[in-house]
C-alpha positions as CSV (number, residue, x, y, z in Angstrom):
1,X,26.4,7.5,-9.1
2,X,28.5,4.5,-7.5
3,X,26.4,1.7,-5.8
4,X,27.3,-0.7,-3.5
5,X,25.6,-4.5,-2.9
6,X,26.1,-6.7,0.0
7,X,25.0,-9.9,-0.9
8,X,24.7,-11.3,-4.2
9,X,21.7,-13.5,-3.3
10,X,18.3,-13.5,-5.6
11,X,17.2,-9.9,-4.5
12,X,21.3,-8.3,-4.6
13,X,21.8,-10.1,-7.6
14,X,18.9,-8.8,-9.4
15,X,19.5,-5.3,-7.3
16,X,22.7,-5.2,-8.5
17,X,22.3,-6.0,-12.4
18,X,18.8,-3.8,-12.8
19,X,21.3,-1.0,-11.4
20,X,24.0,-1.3,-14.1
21,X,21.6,-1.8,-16.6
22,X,20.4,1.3,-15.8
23,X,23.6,3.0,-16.1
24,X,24.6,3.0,-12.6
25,X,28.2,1.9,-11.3
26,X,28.2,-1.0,-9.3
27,X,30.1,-3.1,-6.9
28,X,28.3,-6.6,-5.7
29,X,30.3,-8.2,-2.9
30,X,29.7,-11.6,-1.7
31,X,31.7,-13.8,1.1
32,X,32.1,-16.5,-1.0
33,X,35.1,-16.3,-3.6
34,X,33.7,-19.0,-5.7
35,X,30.5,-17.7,-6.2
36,X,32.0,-14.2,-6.7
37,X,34.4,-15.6,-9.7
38,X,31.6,-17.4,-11.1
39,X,29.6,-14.3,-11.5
40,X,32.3,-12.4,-12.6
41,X,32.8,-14.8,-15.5
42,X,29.0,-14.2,-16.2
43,X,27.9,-18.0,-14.7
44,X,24.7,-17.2,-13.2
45,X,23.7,-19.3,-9.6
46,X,20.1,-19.5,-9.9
47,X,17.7,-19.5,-12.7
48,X,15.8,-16.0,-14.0
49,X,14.2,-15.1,-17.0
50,X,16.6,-12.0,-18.5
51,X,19.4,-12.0,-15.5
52,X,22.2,-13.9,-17.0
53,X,21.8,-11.7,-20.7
54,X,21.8,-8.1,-18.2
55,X,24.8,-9.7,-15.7
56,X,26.7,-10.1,-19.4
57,X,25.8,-6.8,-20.5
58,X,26.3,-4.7,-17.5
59,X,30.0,-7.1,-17.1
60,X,31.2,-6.0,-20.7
61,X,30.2,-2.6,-20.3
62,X,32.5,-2.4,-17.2
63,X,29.3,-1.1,-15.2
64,X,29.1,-4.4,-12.9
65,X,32.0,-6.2,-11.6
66,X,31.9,-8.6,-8.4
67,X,34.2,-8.6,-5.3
68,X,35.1,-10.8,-2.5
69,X,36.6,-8.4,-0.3
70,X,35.1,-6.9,2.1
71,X,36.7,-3.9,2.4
72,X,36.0,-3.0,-1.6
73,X,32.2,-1.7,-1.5
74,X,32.7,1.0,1.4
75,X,35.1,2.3,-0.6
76,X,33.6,2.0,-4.0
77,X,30.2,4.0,-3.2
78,X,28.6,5.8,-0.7
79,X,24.9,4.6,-1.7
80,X,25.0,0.7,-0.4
81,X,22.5,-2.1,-0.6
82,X,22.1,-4.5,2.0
83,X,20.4,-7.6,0.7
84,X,21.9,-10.3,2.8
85,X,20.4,-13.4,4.3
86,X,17.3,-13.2,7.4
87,X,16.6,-16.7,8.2
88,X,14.4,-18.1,10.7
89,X,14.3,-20.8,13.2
90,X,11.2,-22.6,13.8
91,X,9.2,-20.5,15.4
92,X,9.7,-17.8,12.7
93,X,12.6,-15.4,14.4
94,X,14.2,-14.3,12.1
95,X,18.2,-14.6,12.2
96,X,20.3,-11.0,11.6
97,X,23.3,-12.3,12.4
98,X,24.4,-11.9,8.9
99,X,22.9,-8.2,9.1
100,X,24.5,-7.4,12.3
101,X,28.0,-9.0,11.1
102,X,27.9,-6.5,8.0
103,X,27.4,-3.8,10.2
104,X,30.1,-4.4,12.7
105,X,32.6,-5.0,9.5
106,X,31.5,-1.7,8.0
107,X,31.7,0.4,11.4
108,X,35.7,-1.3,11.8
109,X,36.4,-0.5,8.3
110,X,35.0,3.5,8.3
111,X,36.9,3.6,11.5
112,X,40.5,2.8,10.0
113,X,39.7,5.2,7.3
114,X,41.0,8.9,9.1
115,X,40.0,10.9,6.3
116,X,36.4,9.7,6.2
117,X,36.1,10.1,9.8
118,X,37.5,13.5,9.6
119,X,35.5,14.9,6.8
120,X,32.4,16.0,8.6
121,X,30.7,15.9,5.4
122,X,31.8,12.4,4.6
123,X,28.3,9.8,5.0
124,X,27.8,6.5,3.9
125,X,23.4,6.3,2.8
126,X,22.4,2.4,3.4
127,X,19.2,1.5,2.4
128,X,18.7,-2.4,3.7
129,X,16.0,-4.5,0.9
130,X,16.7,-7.6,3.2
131,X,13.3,-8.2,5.0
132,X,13.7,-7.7,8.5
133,X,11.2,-7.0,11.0
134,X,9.9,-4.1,12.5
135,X,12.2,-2.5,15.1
136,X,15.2,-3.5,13.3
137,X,16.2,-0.3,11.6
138,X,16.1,1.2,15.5
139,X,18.3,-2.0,16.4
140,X,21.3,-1.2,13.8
141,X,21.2,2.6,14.6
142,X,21.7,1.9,18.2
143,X,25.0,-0.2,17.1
144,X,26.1,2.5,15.0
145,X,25.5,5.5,17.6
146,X,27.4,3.1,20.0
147,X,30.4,3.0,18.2
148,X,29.9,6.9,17.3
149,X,29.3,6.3,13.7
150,X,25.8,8.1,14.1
151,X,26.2,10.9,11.7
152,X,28.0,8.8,9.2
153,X,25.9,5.6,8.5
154,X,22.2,7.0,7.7
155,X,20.2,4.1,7.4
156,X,17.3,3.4,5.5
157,X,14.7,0.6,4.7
158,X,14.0,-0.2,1.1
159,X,12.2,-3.2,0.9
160,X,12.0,-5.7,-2.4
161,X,9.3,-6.8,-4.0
162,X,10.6,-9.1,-6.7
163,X,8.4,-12.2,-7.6
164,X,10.5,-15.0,-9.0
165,X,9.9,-15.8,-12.5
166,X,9.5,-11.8,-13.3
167,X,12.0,-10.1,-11.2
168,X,13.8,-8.4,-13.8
169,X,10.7,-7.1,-14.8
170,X,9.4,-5.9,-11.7
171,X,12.3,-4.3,-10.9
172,X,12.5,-2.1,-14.6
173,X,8.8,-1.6,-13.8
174,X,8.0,-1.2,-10.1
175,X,4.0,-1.2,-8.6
176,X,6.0,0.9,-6.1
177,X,9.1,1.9,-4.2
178,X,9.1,1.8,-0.2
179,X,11.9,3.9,1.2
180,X,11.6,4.0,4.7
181,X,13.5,6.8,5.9
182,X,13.9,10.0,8.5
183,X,16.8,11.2,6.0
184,X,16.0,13.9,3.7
185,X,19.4,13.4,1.5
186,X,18.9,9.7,1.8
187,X,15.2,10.1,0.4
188,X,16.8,12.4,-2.1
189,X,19.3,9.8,-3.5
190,X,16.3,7.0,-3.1
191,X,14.4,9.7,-5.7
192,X,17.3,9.9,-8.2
193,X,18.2,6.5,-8.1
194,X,14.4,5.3,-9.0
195,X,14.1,8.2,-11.3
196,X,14.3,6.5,-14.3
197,X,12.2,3.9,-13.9
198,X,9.4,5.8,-12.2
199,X,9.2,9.0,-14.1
200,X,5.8,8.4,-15.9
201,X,4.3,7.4,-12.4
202,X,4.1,8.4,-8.6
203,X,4.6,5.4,-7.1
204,X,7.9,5.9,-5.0
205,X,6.4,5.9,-1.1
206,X,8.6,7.6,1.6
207,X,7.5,6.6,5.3
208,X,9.0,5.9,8.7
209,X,11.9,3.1,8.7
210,X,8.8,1.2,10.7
211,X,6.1,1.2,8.6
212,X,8.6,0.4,5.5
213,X,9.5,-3.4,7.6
214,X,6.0,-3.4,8.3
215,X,4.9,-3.3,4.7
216,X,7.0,-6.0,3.3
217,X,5.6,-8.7,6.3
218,X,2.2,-7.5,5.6
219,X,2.0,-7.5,2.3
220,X,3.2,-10.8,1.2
221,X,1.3,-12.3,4.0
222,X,-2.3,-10.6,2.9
223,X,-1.5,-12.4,-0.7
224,X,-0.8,-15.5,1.3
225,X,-4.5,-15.1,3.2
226,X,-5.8,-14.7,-0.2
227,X,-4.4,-18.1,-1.2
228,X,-5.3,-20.0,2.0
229,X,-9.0,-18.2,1.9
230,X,-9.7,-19.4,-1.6
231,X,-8.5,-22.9,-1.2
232,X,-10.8,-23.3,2.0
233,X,-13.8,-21.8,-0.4
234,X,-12.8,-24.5,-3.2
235,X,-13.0,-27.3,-0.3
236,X,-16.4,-26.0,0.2
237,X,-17.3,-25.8,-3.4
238,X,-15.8,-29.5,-3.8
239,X,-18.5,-30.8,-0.7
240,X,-21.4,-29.0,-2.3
241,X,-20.5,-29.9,-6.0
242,X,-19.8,-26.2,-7.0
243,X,-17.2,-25.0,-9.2
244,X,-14.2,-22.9,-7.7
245,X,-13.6,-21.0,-11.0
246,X,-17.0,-19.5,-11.4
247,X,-16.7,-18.7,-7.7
248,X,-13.4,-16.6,-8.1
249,X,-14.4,-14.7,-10.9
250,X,-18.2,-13.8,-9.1
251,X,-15.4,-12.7,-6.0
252,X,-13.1,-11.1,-8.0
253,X,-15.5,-9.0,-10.2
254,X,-16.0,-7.0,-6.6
255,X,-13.2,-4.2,-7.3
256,X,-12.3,-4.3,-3.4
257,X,-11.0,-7.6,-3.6
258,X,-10.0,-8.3,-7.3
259,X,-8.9,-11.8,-8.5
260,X,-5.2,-11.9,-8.3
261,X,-4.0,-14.8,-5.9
262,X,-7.4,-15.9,-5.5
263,X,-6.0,-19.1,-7.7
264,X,-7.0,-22.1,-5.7
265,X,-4.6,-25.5,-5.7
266,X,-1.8,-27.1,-3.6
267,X,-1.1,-23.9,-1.6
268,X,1.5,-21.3,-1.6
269,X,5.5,-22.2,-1.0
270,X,8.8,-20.5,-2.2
271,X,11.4,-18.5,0.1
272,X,9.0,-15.4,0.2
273,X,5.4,-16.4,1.9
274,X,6.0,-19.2,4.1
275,X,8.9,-17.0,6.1
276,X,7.2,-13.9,5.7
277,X,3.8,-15.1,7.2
278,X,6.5,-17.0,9.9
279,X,8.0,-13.9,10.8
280,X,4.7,-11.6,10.9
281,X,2.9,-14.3,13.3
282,X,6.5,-14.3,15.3
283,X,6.3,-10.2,15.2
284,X,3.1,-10.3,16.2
285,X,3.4,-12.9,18.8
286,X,6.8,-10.9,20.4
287,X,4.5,-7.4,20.4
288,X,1.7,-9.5,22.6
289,X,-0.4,-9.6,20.0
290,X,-2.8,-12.0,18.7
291,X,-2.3,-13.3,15.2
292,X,-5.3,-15.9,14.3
293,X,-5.7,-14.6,11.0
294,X,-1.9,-15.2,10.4
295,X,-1.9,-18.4,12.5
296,X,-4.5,-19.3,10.3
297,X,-3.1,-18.5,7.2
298,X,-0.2,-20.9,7.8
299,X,-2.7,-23.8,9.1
300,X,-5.0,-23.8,5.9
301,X,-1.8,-24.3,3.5
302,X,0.3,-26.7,5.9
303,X,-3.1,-28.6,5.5
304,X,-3.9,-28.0,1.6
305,X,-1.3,-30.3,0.3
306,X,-2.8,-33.7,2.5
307,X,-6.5,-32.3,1.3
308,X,-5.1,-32.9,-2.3
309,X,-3.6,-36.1,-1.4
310,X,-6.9,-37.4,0.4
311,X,-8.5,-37.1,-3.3
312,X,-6.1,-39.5,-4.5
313,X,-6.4,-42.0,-1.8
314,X,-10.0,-41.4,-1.9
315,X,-10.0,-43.0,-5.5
316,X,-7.5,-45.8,-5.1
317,X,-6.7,-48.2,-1.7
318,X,-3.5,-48.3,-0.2
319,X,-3.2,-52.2,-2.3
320,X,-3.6,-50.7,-5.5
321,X,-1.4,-47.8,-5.2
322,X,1.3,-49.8,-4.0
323,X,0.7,-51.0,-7.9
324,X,0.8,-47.9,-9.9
325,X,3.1,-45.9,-12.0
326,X,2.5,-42.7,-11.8
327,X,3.2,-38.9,-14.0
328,X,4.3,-36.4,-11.6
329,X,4.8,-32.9,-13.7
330,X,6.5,-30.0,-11.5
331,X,8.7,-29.9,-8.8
332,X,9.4,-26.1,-8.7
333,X,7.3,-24.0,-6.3
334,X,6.2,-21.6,-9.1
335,X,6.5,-21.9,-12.8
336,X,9.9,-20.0,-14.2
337,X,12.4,-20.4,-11.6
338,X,14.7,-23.0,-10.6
339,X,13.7,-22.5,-6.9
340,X,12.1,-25.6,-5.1
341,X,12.3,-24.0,-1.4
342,X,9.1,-24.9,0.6
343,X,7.7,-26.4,-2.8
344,X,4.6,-27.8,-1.9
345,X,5.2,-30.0,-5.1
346,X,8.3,-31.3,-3.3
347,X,5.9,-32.1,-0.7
348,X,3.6,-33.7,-2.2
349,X,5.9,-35.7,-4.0
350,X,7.4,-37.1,-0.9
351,X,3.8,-37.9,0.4
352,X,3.1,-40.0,-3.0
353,X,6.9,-41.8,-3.1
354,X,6.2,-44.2,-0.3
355,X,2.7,-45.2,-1.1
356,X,3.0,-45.7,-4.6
357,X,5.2,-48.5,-7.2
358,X,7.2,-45.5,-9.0
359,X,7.3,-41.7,-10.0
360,X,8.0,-40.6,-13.5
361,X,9.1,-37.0,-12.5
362,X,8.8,-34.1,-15.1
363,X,10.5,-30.7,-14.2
364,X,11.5,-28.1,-17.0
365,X,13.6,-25.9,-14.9
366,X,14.6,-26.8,-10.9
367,X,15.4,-30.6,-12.2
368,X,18.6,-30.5,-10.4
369,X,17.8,-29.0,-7.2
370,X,15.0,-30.6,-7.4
371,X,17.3,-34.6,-8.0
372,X,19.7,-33.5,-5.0
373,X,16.6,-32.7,-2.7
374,X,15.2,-36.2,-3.9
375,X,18.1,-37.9,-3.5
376,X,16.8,-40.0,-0.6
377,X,13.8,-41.4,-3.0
378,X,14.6,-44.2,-4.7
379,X,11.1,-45.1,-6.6
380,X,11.8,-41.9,-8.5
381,X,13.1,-41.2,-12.6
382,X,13.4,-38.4,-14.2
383,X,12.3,-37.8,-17.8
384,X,12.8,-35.9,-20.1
385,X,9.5,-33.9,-21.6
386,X,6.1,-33.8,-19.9
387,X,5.1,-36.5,-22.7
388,X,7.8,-39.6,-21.6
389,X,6.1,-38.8,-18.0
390,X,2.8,-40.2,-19.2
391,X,3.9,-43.3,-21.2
392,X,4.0,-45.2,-18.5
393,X,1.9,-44.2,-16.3
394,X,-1.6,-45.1,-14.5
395,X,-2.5,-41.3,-13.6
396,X,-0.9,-38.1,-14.0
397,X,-1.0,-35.8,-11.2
398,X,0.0,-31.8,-12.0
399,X,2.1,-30.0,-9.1
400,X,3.5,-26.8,-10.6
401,X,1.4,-24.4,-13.5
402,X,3.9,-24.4,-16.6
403,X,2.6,-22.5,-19.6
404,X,3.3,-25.8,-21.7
405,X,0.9,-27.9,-19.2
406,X,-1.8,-25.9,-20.0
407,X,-1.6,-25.9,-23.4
408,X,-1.0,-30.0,-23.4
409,X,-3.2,-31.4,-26.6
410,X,-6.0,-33.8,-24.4
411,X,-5.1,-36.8,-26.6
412,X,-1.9,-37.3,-25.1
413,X,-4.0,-38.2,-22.1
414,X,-5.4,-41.2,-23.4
415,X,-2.0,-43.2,-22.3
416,X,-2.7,-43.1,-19.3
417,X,-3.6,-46.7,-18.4
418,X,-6.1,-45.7,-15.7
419,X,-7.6,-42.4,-17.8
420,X,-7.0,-40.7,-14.7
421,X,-5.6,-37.1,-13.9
422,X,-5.0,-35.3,-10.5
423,X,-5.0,-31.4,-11.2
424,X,-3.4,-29.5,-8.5
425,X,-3.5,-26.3,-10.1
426,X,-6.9,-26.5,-11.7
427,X,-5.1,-25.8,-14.7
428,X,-6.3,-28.0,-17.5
429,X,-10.2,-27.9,-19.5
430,X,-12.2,-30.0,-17.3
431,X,-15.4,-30.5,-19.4
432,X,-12.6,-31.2,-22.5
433,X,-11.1,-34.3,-20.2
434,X,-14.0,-35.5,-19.0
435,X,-15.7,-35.7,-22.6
436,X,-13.1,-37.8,-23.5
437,X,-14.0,-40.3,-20.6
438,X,-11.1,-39.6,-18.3
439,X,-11.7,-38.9,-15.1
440,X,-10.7,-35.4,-13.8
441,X,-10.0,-33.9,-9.7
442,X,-9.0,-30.7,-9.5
443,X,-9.5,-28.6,-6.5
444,X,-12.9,-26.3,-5.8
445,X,-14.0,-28.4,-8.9
């Protein structure tokens, strides 16, 4: 089977490998001609465990090649993927602009092809994995039937859920597969597609095109509630002296509510949470609807990274951190990817910069999107190895959960000159610190 990607973003790019790796034949188009001849030389844009080794792969086996031109994937495949861009403004509406433009390119190009339009068997299945909200599938179709393209665009909702750091994985190995869809054949090609990768489980769901946008909204923003609900509980536990790890574990023994994402620290960030729980409070909002939970949601993490902060300025006046050095390991918004969008590290960082003498930055992956979003901070080096970060420094304060933070050997810590360390991700021994008489904050602790 041929496949077709629009967009070689995160989610087409992985889309688009995971497919050829699996032995499909596929054609990933992007607008942008430099991006497209980078890829097709195997240079990948953004950093993920396993893509760049697959893009190669897939590349020398002929089973992936990249395009520019827009008139290539209708013609390559009749299965496509639409994984281009859904921004949103401030209030959370998302933008489908991009969505709608692809549409209105593929209707024109379908139309200047006679023999497609003549072949009443002739159909083009799109299955759309960029998140959109609900209504939007209803939207498209009522472009298409307006330019009398209705019985040869069936379109479908098949939304992503790829975490960052594991995508490849998650792809391979799927908790499930949403194909939203009123199209028996297009359910049928969803089936054959997944086949491989789900044939020891039943975990491929088929539902209205509705419910499919609903699910990917809702879902990332119940993981987000669980976030914002366990850092309000460790703000409790830090007023009442208790101790937010023994807390999560007595909540997440309780198989209704298990312990995933009940991690407290800095709060969530990343391209996926932040504009999901936008757009559900937006959806919400347009439907007249209330949305305090979701409302709330946001307001606890806008607020988690200035609770943090209050801890260090709770310890030190405004005079003596105007004369301290400080370690500042992390920048990314999650451990494993080179992605620093809505990193609450990032903003944190910028909090710290013009309060304190100088930042010695550590960041293994993102450090240069991380630099050319800095650029503006000027009391800011980079260094490089988690060590150099601490030589000079008064206190250490921990942003982002790398493996090789937690596994840090506690003497290294005595060179900080003020024995001091600021744990925002509550990831280091607290007992082991504190025996060694430096002073330890975390959050919840």
């Amino acid at each position: 089977m041929k496949i077709s990607i629009i967009g070689t973003g995160y989610v087409g790019l992985v889309t688009g490998a995971c497919f050829a790796d699996l032995g499909y034949e596929v054609c990933c188009a992007d607008v942008s001609s430099e991006k497209v001849n980078l890829l097709q030389s195997g240079v990948m844009p953004f950093f993920e465990p396993g893509l760049g080794d697959i893009v190669q792969r897939t590349l020398k086996s002929k089973n992936l090649f990249f395009t520019s031109d827009a008139n290539i994937p209708a013609s390559f495949a009749d299965v496509i993927f639409v994984c281009v861009g859904t921004p949103q403004d401030i209030t959370g509406k998302p933008d489908l602009s991009y969505l709608e433009e692809y549409f209105l390119n593929l209707i024109k190009t379908l139309h200047e092809n006679e023999d497609f339009i003549k072949n009443s068997d002739a159909k083009k299945h799109v299955f759309i994995k960029s998140t959109i909200p609900p209504g939007t599938i209803k939207h498209l179709n009522s472009i298409i039937s307006n330019n009398s393209l209705r019985d040869k665009i069936v379109l479908s909702s098949n939304p992503e859920f790829l975490k960052e750091g594991s995508a490849v994985q998650d792809f391979m190995r799927p908790d499930r597969v949403v194909v939203g869809s009123d199209n028996q054949e297009s359910i049928k090609i969803a089936a054959e597609l997944y086949r491989s990768i789900l044939w020891k489980s039943e975990r491929m769901l088929v539902t209205s095109p509705e419910s499919s946008e609903i699910i990917k909204y809702a879902a990332n923003s119940f993981l987000a509630m669980k976030i914002s609900f366990i850092n309000q509980i460790a703000r409790l536990s830090d007023a009442v002296g208790g101790d937010i790890h023994e807390i999560r574990k007595g909540i997440g023994m309780d198989e209704r509510i298990n312990p995933h994402f009940l991690y407290a620290g800095l709060g969530y960030g990343g391209s996926c949470f932040p504009k999901d729980v936008n757009g559900l409070e937006f959806v919400m909002q347009s439907n007249n609807l209330s949305s305090e939970l979701i409302t709330a949601t946001n307001s606890v993490n806008d607020s988690q990274v200035r609770y943090f902060l209050e801890k260090i300025l709770h310890l030190y006046s405004p005079e003596e951190l105007q004369k301290k050095e400080i370690a500042f390991w992390g920048l990314a918004f999650k451990p494993n990817t080179d992605d620093i969008r809505e990193s609450v590290a990032i903003k944190l960082l910028r909090l710290l910069a013009p309060i304190v003498k100088h930042i010695h930055a550590y960041e293994p992956i993102a450090i240069k999107n991380a630099m050319t979003e800095l650029v503006e901070i000027k009391n800011i080096s980079y260094v490089e190895s988690s060590l150099d970060a601490i030589k000079n420094s008064h206190f250490l304060v921990i942003a982002t959960e790398y493996s090789q933070f937690w596994n840090m050997s506690p003497e290294h810590f005595m060179q900080l000159k003020d024995k001091c360390i600021f744990d925002g991700r509550n990831i280091l021994d607290k007992d082991k610190i504190e025996s060694m008489g430096i002073q330890y904050f975390g959050v919840g602790r």
